[in-house]
C-alpha positions in Angstrom: 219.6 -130.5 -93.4 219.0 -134.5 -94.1 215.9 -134.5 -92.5 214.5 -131.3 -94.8 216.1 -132.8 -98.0 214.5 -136.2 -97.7 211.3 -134.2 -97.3 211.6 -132.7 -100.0 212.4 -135.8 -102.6 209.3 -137.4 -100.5 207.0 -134.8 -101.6 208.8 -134.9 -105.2 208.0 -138.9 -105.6 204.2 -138.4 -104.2 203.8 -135.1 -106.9 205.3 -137.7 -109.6 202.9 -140.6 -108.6 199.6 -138.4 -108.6 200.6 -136.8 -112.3 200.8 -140.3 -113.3 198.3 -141.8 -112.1 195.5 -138.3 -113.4 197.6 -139.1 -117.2 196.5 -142.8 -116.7 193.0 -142.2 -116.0 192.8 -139.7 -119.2 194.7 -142.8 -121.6 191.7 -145.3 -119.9 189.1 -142.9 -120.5 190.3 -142.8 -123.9 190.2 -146.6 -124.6 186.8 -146.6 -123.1 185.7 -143.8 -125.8 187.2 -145.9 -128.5 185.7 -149.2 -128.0 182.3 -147.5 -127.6 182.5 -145.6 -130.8 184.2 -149.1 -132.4 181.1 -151.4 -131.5 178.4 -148.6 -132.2 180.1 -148.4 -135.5 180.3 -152.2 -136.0 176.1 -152.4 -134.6 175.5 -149.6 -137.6 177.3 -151.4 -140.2 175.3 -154.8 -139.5 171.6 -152.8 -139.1 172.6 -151.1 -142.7 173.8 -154.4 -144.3 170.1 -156.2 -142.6 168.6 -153.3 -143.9 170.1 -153.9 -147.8 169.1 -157.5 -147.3 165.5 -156.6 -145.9 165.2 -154.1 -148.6 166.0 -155.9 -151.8 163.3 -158.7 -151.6 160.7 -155.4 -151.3 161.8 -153.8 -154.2 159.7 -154.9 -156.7 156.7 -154.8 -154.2 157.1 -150.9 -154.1 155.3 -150.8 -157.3 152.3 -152.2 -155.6 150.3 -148.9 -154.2 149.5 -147.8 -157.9 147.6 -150.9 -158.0 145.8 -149.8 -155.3 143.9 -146.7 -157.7 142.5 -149.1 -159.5 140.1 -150.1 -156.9 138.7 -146.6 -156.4 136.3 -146.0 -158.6 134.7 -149.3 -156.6 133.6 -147.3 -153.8 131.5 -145.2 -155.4 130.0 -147.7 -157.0 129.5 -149.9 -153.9 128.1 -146.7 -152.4 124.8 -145.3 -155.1 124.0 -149.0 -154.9 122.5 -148.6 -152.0 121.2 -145.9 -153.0 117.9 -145.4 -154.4 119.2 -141.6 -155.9 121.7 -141.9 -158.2 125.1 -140.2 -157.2 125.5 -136.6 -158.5 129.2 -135.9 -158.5 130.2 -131.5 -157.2 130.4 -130.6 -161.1 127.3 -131.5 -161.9 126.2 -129.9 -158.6 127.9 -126.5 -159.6 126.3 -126.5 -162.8 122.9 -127.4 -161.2 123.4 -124.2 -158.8 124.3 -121.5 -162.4 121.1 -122.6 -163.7 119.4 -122.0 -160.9 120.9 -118.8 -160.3 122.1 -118.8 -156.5 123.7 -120.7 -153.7 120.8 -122.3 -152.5 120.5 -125.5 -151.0 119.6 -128.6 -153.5 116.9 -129.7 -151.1 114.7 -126.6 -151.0 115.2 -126.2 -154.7 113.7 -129.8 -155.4 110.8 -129.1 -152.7 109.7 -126.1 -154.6 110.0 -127.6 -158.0 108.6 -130.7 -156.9 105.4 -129.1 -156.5 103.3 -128.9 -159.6 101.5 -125.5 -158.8 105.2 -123.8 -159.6 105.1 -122.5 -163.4 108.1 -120.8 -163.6 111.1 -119.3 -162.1 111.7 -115.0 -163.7 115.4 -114.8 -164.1 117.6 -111.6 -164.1 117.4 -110.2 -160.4 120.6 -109.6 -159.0 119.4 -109.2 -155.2 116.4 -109.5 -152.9 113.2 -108.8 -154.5 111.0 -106.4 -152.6 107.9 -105.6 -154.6 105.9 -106.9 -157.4 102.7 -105.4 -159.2 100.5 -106.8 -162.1 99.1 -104.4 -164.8 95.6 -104.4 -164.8 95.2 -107.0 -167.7 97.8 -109.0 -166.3 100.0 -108.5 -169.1 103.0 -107.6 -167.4 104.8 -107.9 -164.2 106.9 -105.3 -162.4 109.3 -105.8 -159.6 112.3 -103.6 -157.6 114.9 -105.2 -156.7 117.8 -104.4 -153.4 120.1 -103.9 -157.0 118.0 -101.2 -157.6 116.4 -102.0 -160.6 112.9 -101.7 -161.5 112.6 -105.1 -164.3 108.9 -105.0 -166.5 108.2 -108.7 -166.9 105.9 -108.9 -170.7 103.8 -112.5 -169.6 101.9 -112.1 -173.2 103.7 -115.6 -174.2 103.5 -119.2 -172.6 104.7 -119.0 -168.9 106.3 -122.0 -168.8 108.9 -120.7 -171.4 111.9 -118.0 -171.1 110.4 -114.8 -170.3 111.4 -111.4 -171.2 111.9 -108.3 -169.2 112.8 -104.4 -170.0 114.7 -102.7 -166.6 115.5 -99.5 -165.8 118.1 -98.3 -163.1 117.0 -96.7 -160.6 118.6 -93.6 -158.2 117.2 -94.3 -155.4 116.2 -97.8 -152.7 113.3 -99.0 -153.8 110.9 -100.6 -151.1 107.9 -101.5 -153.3 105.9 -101.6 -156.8 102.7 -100.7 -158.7 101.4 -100.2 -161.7 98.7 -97.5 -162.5 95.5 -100.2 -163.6 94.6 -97.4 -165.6 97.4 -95.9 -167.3 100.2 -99.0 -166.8 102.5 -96.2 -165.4 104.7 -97.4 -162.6 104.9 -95.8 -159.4 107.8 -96.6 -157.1 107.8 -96.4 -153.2 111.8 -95.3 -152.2 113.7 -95.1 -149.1 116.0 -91.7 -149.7 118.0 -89.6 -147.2 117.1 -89.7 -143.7 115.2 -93.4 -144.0 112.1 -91.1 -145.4 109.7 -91.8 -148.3 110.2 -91.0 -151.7 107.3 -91.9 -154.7 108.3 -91.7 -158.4 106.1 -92.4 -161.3 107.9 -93.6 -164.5 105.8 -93.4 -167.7 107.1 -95.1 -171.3 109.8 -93.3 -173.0 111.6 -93.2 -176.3 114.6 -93.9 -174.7 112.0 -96.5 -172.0 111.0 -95.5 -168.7 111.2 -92.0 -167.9 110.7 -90.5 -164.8 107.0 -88.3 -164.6 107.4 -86.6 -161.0 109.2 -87.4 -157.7 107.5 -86.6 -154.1 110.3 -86.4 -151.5 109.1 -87.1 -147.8 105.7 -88.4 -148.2 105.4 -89.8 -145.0 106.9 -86.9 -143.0 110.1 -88.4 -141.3 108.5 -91.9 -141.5 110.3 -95.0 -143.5 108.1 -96.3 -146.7 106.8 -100.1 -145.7 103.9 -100.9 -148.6 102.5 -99.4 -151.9 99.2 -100.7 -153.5 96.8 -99.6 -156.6 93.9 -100.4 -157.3 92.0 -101.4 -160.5 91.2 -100.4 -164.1 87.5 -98.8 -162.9 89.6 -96.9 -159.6 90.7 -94.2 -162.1 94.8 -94.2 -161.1 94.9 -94.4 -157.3 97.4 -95.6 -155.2 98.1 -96.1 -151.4 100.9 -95.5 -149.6 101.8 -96.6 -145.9 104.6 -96.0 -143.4 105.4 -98.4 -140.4 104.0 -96.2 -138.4 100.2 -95.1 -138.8 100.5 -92.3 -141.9 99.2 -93.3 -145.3 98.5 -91.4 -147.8 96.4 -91.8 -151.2 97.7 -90.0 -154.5 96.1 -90.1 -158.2 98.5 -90.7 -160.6 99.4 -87.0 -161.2 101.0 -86.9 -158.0 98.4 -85.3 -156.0 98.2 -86.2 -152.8 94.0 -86.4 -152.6 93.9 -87.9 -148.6 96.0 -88.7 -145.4 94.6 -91.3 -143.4 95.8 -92.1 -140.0 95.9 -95.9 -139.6 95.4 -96.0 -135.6 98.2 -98.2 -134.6 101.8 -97.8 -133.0 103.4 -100.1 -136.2 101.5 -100.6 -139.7 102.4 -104.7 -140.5 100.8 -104.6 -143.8 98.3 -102.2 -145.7 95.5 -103.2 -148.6 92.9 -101.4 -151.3 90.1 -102.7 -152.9 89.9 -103.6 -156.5 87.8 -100.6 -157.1 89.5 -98.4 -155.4 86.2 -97.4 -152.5 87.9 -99.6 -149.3 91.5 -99.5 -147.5 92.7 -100.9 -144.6 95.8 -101.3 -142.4 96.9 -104.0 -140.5 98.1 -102.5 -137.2 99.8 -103.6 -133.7 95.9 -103.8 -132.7 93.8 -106.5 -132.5 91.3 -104.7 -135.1 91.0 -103.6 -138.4 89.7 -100.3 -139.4 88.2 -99.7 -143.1 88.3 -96.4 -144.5 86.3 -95.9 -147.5 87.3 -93.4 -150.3 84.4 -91.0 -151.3 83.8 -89.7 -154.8 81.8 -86.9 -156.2 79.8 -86.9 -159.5 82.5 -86.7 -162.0 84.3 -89.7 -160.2 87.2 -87.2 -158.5 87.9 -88.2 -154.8 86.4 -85.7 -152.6 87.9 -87.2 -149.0 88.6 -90.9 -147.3 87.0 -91.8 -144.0 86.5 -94.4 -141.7 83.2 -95.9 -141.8 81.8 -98.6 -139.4 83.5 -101.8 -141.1 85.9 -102.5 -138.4 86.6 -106.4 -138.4 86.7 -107.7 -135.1 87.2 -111.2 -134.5 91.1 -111.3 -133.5 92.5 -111.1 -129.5 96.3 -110.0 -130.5 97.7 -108.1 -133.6 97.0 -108.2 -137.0 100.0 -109.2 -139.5 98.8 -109.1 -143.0 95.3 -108.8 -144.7 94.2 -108.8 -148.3 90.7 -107.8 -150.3 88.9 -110.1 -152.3 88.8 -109.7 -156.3 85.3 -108.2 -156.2 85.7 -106.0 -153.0 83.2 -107.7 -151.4 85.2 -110.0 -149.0 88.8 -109.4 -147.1 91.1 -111.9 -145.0 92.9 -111.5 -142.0 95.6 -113.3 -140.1 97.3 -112.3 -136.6 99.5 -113.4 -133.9 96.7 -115.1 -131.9 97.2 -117.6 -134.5 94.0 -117.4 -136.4 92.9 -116.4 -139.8 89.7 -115.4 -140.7 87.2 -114.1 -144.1 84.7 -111.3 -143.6 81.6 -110.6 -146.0 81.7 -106.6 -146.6 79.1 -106.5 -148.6 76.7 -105.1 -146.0 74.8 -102.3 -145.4 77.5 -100.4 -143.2 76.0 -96.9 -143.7 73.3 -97.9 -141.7 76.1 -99.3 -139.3 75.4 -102.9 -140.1 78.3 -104.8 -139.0 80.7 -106.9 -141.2 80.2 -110.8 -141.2 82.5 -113.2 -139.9 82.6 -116.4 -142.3 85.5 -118.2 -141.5 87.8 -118.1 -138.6 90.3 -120.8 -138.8 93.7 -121.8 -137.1 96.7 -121.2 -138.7 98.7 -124.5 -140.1 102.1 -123.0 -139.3 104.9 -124.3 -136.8 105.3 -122.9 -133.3 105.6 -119.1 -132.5 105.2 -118.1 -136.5 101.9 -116.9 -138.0 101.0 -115.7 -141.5 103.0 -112.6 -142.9 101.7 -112.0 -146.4 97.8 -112.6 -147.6 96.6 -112.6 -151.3 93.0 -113.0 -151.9 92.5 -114.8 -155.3 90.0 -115.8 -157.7 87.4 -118.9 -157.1 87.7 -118.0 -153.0 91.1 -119.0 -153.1 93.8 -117.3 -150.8 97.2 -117.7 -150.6 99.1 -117.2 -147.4 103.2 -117.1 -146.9 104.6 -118.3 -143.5 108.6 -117.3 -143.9 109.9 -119.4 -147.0 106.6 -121.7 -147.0 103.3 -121.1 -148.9 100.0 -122.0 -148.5 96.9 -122.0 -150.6 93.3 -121.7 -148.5 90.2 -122.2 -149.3 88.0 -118.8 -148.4 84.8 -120.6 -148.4 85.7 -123.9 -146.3 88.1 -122.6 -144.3 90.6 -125.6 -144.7 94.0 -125.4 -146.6 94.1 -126.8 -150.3 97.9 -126.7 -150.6 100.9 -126.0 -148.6 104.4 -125.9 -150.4 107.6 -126.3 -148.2 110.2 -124.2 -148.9 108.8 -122.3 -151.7 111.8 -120.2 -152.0 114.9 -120.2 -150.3 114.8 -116.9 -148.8 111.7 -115.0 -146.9 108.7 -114.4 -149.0 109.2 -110.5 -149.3 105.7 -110.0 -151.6 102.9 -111.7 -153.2 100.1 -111.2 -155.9 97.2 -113.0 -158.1 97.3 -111.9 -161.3 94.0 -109.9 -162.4 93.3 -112.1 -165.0 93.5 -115.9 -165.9 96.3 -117.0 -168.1 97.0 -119.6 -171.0 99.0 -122.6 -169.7 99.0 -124.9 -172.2 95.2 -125.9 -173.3 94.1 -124.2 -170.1 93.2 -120.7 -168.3 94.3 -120.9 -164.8 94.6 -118.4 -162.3 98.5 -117.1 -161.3 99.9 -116.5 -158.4 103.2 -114.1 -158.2 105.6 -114.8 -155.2 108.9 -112.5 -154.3 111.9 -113.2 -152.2 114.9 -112.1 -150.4 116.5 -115.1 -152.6 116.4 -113.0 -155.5 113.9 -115.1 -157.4 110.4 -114.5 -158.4 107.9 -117.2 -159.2 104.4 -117.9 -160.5 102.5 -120.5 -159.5 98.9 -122.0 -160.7 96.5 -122.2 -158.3 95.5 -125.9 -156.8 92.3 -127.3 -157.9 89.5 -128.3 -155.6 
């Protein structure tokens, strides 16, 4: 019984020591806790009191950055002064861009304007030109517009000033322009339902333009690509061309008097003759075929076909071509990156052959070539290149004038106006210009 009892107090004294000695570890873990938060405490106090001290000399100093402002307005200053432009600041910008009517770039703005061939700028379009015709005297100007509107320009008054313009809205696309040169009725090539070809003739009003007649699927499932008319003597004819080879000639009834077939997979670009006799299309082929439009006695067209004038001179496709003035001369331009002027005035009945008179390269960068041709007056021809436009000279061959960046957009359509007009003291010839930049302008032609 001794020997278990003093066990038992032995195992009672080594229970007792091990509960003291855990409670003692706890009290020093304690203390240990303490004096750690104590100095961090004391190391906060003295960083916030260096803090105060470091903080009050720099008081005054915090007023310092609004000094700083007033130094600005130097860098600008430093900056124009080596400048030889002086500095335009974005308001003036924004109100340079309303007056010119569109988002364009500053720099192709100045290149077009810079040039002193550019008259004038028409305002009022509201999206991509497409067309443009004169009226036989050259008194007005008509144009359709993606905003399908067809806008009357009246060019009576100086062209350097504001000029005005009558519209009418329109019901369907329009795709091109002309106006009758013997009537001044305007005829309007559409794209309706299906992508097909529409023609409607609008004739003045009391209420303005009213619609005359409407031909609904003039090409026969093709899409509408050019319109043309011809002059005062053609007696109100006008030609029509698809993209692919159907055109068709109509008097300004609505009759269709001929369909021609232009012998090509694609139609680039279609022309008629200022009196109305020649028309030719420029095709995927290498050549141009003339057709030549036969009248009877009493002036009425009596059928069109071809007739040996077929210009030959070209080794790839044909993009755009253009009569001369008289109908005595065209020009041609294709992919092989030539241009060229043929005399017509031959005896083709008795299958003379046209003559070549100029074959030149094209002045255009690398993989382009001309798009758009417009014979002028004084053997002048105007060529467009994507937004650039050049003025050649038929009879030497060599260009007179090329203007970068004559509108900010692709030239969509061009146009010499029949007749010289006042500028000023003088009578220059004028040059009409469209574009997908929503602007039309006229420029003079360059002198010699």
């Amino acid at each position: 019984m001794s020997t278990s009892s003093s066990h038992q107090a032995s195992d009672s004294e080594e229970g007792s020591a091990g509960i003291l000695f855990v409670l003692g570890g706890f009290w020093a873990l304690a203390v240990l806790v303490l004096l750690i938060v104590v100095v961090r405490a004391f190391k906060g106090r003295s960083r916030s009191a260096v803090a105060r001290q470091g903080a009050q000399p720099s008081s005054r100093p915090v007023r310092r950055p609004r000094e700083k402002p007033k130094a600005q307005p130097e860098l600008p200053q430093e900056v124009s002064d080596t400048s030889s432009t002086p500095a335009v600041s974005l308001k003036q910008l924004m109100k340079s861009s309303k007056k010119q009517g569109t988002k364009a770039s500053a720099g192709s703005v100045a290149i077009a304007h810079a040039s002193p061939l550019c008259i004038n700028t028409l305002k009022g379009h509201g999206d991509a030109v497409l067309g443009l015709s004169f009226s036989s005297d050259g008194s007005t100007l008509g144009t359709v517009c993606s905003d399908r509107m067809l806008r009357l320009y009246t060019l009576e008054s100086d062209l350097a000033a504001n000029i005005n313009y009558r519209f009418k809205k329109l019901s369907r696309e329009p795709v091109d322009v002309a106006i009758d040169g013997a009537s001044g009725h305007v005829l309007v090539l559409s794209l309706e339902l299906l992508e097909r070809a529409g023609l409607t003739m609008f004739t003045p009003g009391k209420s303005g333009l009213e619609e005359a007649w409407h031909l609904e699927d003039v090409h026969q499932g093709s899409q509408p690509l050019k319109l043309r008319s011809a002059g005062e003597k053609a007696k109100g004819i006008f030609l029509s061309a698809s993209n692919k080879q159907d055109m068709r000639v109509v008097d300004a009834s609505g009759k269709l008097l001929a369909r021609v077939d232009a012998a090509g997979l694609q139609t680039y670009d279609t022309a008629l003759s200022s009196d109305g006799k020649l028309l030719a299309a420029a095709t995927f082929t290498a050549d141009v075929k003339v057709h030549e439009v036969k009248r009877d006695r009493s002036g009425a067209v009596t059928e069109v076909a071809k007739v040996n004038l077929d210009l030959k001179a070209h080794t790839r496709a044909v993009t755009c071509l253009s009569f001369s003035p008289d109908s005595t001369k065209a020009a041609t331009a294709s992919k092989d990156g030539t241009w060229a002027v043929w005399n017509l005035a031959v005896r083709y009945h008795m299958n003379e052959d046209p003559r070549k008179l100029v074959q030149q390269p094209q002045e255009v960068p690398s993989g382009q070539c001309f798009s758009l041709m417009a014979y002028g007056p004084d053997s002048i021809i105007a060529a467009a290149t994507s937004t650039s436009l050049q003025f050649l000279d038929a009879s030497t061959g060599q260009a007179l004038e090329t203007v970068e960046d004559a509108h900010d957009g692709p030239i969509t359509a061009m146009q010499w106006a029949p007749v010289p007009h006042s500028l000023g003291s003088q009578k220059v010839a004028v040059l009409a210009t469209a574009s997908k930049d929503k602007r039309v302008r006229l420029w003079r032609a360059p002198q010699r």
